[in-house]
C-alpha positions in Angstrom: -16.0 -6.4 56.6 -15.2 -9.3 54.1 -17.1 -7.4 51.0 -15.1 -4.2 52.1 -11.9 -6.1 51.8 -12.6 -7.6 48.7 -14.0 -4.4 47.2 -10.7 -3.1 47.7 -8.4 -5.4 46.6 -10.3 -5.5 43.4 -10.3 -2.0 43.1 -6.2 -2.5 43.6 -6.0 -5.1 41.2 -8.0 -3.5 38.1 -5.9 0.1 38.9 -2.4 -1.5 38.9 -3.6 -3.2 35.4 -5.1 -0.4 34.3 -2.0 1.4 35.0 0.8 -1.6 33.9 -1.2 -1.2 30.7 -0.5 2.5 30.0 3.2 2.6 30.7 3.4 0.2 27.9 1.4 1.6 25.8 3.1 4.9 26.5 6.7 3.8 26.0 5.9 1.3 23.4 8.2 2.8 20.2 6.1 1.6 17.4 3.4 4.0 17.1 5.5 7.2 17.4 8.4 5.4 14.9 4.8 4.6 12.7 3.5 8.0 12.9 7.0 9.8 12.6 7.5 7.6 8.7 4.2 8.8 7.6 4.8 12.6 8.2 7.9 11.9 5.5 6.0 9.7 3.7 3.2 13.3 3.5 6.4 15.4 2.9 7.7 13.2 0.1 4.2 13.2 -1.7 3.7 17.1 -0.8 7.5 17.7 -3.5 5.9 14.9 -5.7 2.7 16.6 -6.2 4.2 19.9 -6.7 7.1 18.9 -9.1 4.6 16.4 -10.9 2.0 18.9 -11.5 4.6 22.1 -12.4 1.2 24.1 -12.2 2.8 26.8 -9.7 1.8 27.6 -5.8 -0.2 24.9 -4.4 -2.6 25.0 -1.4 -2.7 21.7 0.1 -4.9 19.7 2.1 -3.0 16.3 3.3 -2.8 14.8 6.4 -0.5 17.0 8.3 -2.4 19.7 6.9 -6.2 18.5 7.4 -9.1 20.5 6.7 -12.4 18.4 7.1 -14.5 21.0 5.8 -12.9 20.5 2.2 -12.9 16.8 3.1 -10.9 13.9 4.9 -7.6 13.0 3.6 -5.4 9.7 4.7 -2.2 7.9 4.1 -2.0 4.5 4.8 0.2 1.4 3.7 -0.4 -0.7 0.8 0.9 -3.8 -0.4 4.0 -2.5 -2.0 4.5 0.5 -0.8 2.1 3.8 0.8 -1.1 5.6 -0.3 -1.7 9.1 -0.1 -4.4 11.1 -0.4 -5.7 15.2 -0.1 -6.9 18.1 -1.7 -5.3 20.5 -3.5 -6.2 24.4 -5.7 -4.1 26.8 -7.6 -5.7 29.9 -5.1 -8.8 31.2 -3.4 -11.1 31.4 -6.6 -9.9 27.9 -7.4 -12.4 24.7 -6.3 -10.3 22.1 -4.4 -9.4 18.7 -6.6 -9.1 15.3 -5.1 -5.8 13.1 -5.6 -5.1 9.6 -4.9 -1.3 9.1 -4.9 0.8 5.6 -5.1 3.6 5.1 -3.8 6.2 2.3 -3.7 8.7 1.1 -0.9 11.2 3.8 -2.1 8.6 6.4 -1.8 8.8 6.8 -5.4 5.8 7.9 -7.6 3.7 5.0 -9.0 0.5 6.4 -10.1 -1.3 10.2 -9.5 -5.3 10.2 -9.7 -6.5 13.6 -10.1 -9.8 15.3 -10.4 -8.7 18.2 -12.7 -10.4 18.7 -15.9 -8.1 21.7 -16.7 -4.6 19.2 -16.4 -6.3 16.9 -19.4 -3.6 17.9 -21.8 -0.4 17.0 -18.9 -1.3 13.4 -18.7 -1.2 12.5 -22.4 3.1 12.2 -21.9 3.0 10.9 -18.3 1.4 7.3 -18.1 1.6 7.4 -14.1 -0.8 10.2 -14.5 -4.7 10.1 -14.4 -7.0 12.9 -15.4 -10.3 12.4 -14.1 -13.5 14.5 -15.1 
């Protein structure tokens, strides 16, 4: 009977923590204020990208728009500002190119890294801009 008892109020104890733990892990603010300031932080970079690059429709592949079978892309925080990363091609017949983008605290554009051997001749007046082969 004692072993019964105790079973139980164990079993009690670990489901009320168990369940104190998830109501504040549910109505804790900071992840969906966290998540909610990288989706503009992907919107900002999408205009950036476009505007930098002046190279017409774009099919993007960021992290609101993820495709893992063209590959994974992040954004994260840096030091001074926000990272962002993706894929992007001109159409169907294009391959997909990789870009790093920099970002400071203003969500202004630092520095572009881009695998496009066709853009070669774009970066030579842009210093924030990298062509790589």
């Amino acid at each position: 009977m004692n072993h019964q008892t105790g079973r139980l109020l164990f079993g009690i104890g670990v489901g009320v923590l168990v369940a104190l733990g998830a109501y504040q892990w549910i109505t804790n603010p900071a992840p969906r204020a966290e998540r909610q300031r990288e989706e503009s932080v992907v919107v900002v970079s999408r205009r950036l990208i476009e505007t930098t690059l002046a190279i017409g429709v774009l099919e993007l592949v960021d992290p609101l728009a993820p495709n893992r079978i063209v590959g994974k892309s992040y954004v994260y925080r840096s030091n001074d500002g926000w990272d962002v990363s993706g894929y992007y091609r001109r159409n169907a017949g294009d391959l997909w190119h990789p870009y790093l983008m920099a970002l400071d605290s203003e969500l202004a554009l630092k520095h572009l890294k881009i695998s496009d051997p066709g853009l070669v001749g774009t970066a030579a007046d842009r210093p924030y801009l990298e062509i790589l082969p």
